[in-house]
Phi, psi and omega in degrees: 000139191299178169238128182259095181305152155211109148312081195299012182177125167195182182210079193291001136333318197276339180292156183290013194164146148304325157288005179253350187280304146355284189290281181292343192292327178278329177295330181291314165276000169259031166251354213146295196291091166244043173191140165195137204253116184252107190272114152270127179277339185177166192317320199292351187230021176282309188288335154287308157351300208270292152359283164344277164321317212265355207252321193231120194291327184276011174275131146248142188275142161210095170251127181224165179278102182277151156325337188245027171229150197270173196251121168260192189258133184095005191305290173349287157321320193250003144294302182323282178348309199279345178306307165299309179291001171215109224250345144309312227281144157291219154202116177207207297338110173226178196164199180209169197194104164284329180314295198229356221264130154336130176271161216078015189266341162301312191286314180293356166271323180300331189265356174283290173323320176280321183269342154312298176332300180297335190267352173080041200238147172270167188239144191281105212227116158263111163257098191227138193072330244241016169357285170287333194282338185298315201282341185286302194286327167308328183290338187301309241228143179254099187228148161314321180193187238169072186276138145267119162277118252353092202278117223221018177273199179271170176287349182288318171274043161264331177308320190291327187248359164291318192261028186250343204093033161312135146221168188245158194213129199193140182246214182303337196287337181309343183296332199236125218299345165269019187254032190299005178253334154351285186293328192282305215286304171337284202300337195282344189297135168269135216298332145287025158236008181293136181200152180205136186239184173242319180062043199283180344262045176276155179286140196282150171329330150298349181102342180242187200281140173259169192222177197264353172285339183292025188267022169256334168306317175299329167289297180345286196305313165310304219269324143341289181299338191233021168052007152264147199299121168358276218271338168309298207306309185312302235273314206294282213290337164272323159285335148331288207301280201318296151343295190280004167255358183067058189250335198218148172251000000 
């Protein structure tokens, strides 16, 4: 049986044109890819998002406020909207960013967290420096799951965020042999919370644009690091997805 892929975070908004959009979407599906979860960042690129979905049967919708973006007035609300009209969508990207993240980006994840609780829906989670306080507001918040998306904390808080409804999510960086608490976190993962992404058509640890076929290099590179067989790795880690999109109980 071929082996069947999800890219579990990408943001296929970002391309430059529908015909470059085209183009990896075929590559993706002659790699493999039948399922990819496409995150939207803010009100303005929510309706291409919801478009996305509706254009291509392997698009899943995820729409959020990400940290690094400002909250205009009335957002909150016209998050919800989109919510209702698409009863797939998670709700992401959201998250907190000491690096670069906004002031208010706590109270606006904290209030995203709430209305995934309320709408039953999982959330899409970016995080940097910001560990503990994240691990604070999630113990808060009642959500069906939960992704870190290029999950960059330590291997000691995955039990913690394992048993909260976590799953984790790695990109390209797993390649690379100096990323060693990467890999410790990689190993620390239960093996039913494993995801793996692209995050296209941002550049890749090479430097160039990724496309959603690479997420078979990246399982590749995983299925290495954990001594497991390639396609064990595909099959396991694409029902993972599904589970985590609520495609499967």
């Amino acid at each position: 049986m071929p082996q069947a892929y999800f890219d579990a975070h990408d943001h296929l908004q970002n391309f430059g044109s529908d015909a470059e959009l085209d183009a990896a979407l075929r590559a993706a599906e002659a790699a493999g890819v039948q399922g990819l979860l496409c995150c939207g960042t803010a009100p303005d690129d929510w309706a291409r998002v919801l478009e996305l979905a509706g254009r291509y049967p392997s698009v899943r919708p995820a729409f959020g406020l990400h940290p690094w973006f400002s909250a205009e007035e009335g957002w909150l609300e016209k998050l919800e909207e989109f919510l209702r009209r698409m009863p797939s969508a998670c709700v992401g990207e959201i998250g907190l960013d000491a690096a670069k993240g906004l002031p208010g980006q706590e109270e606006n994840f904290a209030l995203q967290l709430a209305l995934a609780g309320r709408f039953r829906r999982p959330a899409v989670i970016h995080c940097v420096g910001s560990w503990g306080r994240l691990l604070e507001l999630l113990k808060k918040a009642d959500l069906p799951a939960f992704m870190l998306h290029g999950y960059g904390g330590s291997p000691e808080l995955v039990r913690e965020l394992a048993a909260l409804g976590g799953y984790f999510s790695f990109g390209g960086e797993l390649a690379d042999p100096k990323r060693e608490k990467l890999r410790a976190a990689l190993a620390a993962v239960p093996r039913d919370r494993l995801l793996f992404e692209t995050e296209a058509p941002e550049p890749g640890p090479d430097g160039r644009s990724a496309g959603p076929a690479d997420v078979a290099a990246v399982v590749a590179a995983a299925a290495g690091l954990l001594g497991l067989p390639e396609q064990s790795l595909a099959d396991l880690s694409f029902e993972n997805a599904k589970k985590f999109t609520g495609e499967t109980t």
